[in-house]
Steps between C-alpha positions, in 0.01 A plus 500: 500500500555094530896587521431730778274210646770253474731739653301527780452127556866476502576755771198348748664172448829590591387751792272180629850267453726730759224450754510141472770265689324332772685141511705407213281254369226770448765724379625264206138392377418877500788631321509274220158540463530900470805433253356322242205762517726783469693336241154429289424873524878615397470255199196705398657839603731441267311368224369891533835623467505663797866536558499743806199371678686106454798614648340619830288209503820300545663759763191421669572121493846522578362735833247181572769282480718700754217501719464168483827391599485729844442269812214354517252468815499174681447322811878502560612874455835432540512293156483791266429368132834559311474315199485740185184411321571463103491819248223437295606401132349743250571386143670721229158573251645552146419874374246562230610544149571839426664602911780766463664724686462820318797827559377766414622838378439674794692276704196287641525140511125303433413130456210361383387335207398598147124489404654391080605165401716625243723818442526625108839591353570670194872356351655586175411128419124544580273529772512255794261392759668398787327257762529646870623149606785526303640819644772544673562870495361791322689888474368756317764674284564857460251539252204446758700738756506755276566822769818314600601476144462829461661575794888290396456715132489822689822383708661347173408814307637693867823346419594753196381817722723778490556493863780265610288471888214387302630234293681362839185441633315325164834253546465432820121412493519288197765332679261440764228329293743186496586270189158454447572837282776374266261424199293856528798653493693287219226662246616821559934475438336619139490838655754819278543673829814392630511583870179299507630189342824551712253484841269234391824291400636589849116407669546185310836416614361536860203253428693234356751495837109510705393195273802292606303557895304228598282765709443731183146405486401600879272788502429732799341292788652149289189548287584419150617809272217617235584358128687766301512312133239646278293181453244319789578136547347210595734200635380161501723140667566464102594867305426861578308695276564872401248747320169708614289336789135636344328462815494854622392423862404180706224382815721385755292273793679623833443487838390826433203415302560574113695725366557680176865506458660664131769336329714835546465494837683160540880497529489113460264194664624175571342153584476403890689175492582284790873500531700683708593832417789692439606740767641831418553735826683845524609587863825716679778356662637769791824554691365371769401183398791300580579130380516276801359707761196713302432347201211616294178254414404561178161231551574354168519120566739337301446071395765291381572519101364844456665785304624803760598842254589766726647828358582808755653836469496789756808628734552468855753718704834289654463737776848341698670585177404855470172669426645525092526132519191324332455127378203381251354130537856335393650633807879594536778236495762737604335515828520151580249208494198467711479154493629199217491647111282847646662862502445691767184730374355285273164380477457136629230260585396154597203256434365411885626557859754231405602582155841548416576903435568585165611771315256673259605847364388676247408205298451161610283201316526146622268171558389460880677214647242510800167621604448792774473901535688710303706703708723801387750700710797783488826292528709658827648321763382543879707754588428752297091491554487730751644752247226688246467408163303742297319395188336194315502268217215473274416114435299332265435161556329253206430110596454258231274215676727166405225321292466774236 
């Protein structure tokens, strides 16, 4: 009820601050006033943990401000009042012990924080209580999953079937788990049945080449991948602990109100810091977006010093060449050059409306030389862009932020 109060008080205050503006004198005494009122009742907002109901509190603000910067009446109405009035400065408020960001087995994402001060772990060198503080990450293991365990020893046990279709399709989905796999599956080279050692050998082979990717551990959606070694873990700044976490479920404070969240339900949680993320994006590259003249923004801003990964696969049709003619993201040097170092049909890109164009293929990994948009493109000179060019590449795009 008093959060719904304070709400209320802050939307009257900044519905009463668009109606005000009548000299600019009057206008500055009254805004500053209403800021430092609304900024008292974020301050306590937030000491609610009201995450949603502090973010509109600010759109609000930022609205105010906007309003506030329109012209302003006065005796002379053709002196409108153009000077941009000052964004209000909100400080960063640490988050409480214990704030994660919790994903979920069913694909959710939740944050909030834990209602414990201290998660339990049960290691082959005793039992550990570890202080929320102090955590960094936590994942539980295949042991506190135990339906998706269950569900890679039907596929590995699928791989000796009688029926050749069968044990084609076991490969290919263990392939798919990743190389978080590769120790599961070491335990079971044991196995008499020699088709099945053959496969999980060959399922192995496969994981090791995905382990060399530095995109392996991208799940669907760039949400992290659930843990598939048998053990939960706990990582701290120091050491990361492997064993059983005892704590079968855990009271999660959420903007939500609380929730009852079990520990098989979580894929992993990890603490909300303040430093800027990673940025993982999957998006399509067409035929018809053309370097130079139609090149595709992919929003992800790019800063000096950080780490750009880009891998791509996919096929477009060299239509002028024949409808048989098809080039993947390294394009086709036989055809020519579009521009400098870049085959015609390759995938290229640039970092900001000035950037020099680069070639970046199926596999490119560099340090950003300068800050902007990345922007990604098919490589074809002008002439031919009035021709159609079937078909896409697939690009994945991972940016290392430069001070991690």
């Amino acid at each position: 009820m008093r959060r719904s109060h304070l709400m209320l008080s802050l939307v009257l205050l900044l519905l009463v601050g668009s109606a005000l503006g009548q000299n600019a004198e009057r206008e500055a005494e009254a805004r500053a006033r209403l800021l430092a009122q609304a900024q008292q009742m974020r301050v306590q907002l937030q000491a609610q943990n009201v995450e949603v109901e502090l973010v509109e509190a600010q759109a609000e603000a930022a609205g105010l401000n906007a309003q506030l910067t329109q012209e302003a009446p006065s005796d002379n109405a053709s002196q409108p009042n153009t000077q941009p009035l000052p964004e209000p400065v909100i400080p960063d408020q640490p988050a409480p012990p214990g704030t994660m960001r919790f994903y979920l087995m069913d694909g959710s994402v939740l944050t909030g924080t834990l209602a414990v001060d201290t998660i339990p772990i049960k290691t082959e060198f005793g039992d550990l209580v570890v202080p929320i503080e102090s955590i960094e990450r936590f994942a539980p293991g295949l042991q506190s999953h135990p339906e998706l365990q269950a569900k890679i020893a039907a596929l590995i046990e699928q791989l000796a079937h009688r029926d050749a279709g069968r044990r084609d399709a076991a490969q290919s989905q263990l392939v798919g788990f990743g190389p978080g796999l590769i120790e599961e599956l070491r335990g079971y080279l044991g196995t008499d049945d020699a088709e099945q050692k053959l496969r999980l050998e060959a399922v192995l082979e496969a994981l090791y080449e995905q382990q060399m990717d530095p995109m392996s551990e991208i799940g669907d959606n760039n949400q992290p991948k659930p843990s598939l070694v048998r053990l939960d873990e706990i990582e701290t700044q120091s050491f990361t602990m492997a064993g059983q976490i005892t704590q079968e479920a855990f009271q999660i404070q959420s903007k939500f109100g609380k929730l009852d969240v079990a520990l098989g339900d979580i894929m992993s949680a990890q603490k909300l810091t303040t430093s800027v993320p990673e940025v993982r994006r999957s998006l399509e590259v067409s035929g018809r977006d053309f370097a130079g003249i139609n090149y595709k923004n992919t929003g992800i801003r790019i800063n000096r010093g950080d780490r750009v990964v880009i891998q791509a696969d996919g096929q477009i049709t060299m239509s002028p060449w024949g409808r048989n003619t098809v080039t993947g993201p390294d394009g086709m040097p036989q055809n020519g050059n579009y521009a400098g170092n870049i085959p015609m049909g390759a995938l290229c890109g640039k970092i900001g409306d000035g950037g020099d164009e680069m070639l970046i293929g199926s596999r490119s990994n560099f340090v950003a030389q300068r800050a902007g948009t990345l922007y990604l493109g098919f490589a074809m000179q002008s002439n031919w862009t009035n021709q159609n060019f079937p078909g896409k590449f697939n690009v994945r795009v991972r940016v290392v932020p430069a001070a991690q």
